[in-house]
C-alpha positions, 0 to 999 in steps of 0.5 A, a space after each residue: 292224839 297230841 304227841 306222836 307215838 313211838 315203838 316201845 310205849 306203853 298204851 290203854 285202851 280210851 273204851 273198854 268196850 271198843 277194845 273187846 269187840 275189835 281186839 279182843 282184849 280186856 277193856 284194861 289191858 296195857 299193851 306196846 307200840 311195835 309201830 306208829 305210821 298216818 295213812 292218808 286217803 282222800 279224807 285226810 291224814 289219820 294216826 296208826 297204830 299196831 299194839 301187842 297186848 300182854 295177852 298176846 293179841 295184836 291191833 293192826 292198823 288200830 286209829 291211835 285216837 283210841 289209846 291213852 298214853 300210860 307212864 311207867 308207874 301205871 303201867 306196873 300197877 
């Protein structure tokens, strides 16, 4: 994912579709960090991440390679 992750950003789904099977939120919507954390098992190390959506639906434990960092301005649009 680059850059760790921290309480508070903004994110977007990298696939829409994704996002609608497993989250059930639009494939645009811009949710928050509430946490960011690795989980390691015997394949490695893998970047977390739980999100709270605007539409109220929250992603547990979602892979953080799944998300794309939005900035203030995009966030608003």
């Amino acid at each position: 994912m680059g850059p760790k992750l921290h309480k508070g950003q903004r994110l977007r789904p990298l696939h829409p579709a994704f996002a609608q099977r497993e989250w059930g939120v639009a494939g645009d919507a811009i949710g928050t960090v509430l946490c960011s954390y690795s989980v390691r098992d015997s394949s490695g190390a893998s970047d977390r991440v739980d999100v709270r959506f605007a539409s109220g639906a929250t992603a547990w434990g979602a892979p953080a390679a799944e998300f794309a960092v939005i900035g203030e301005s995009q966030a608003a649009g």
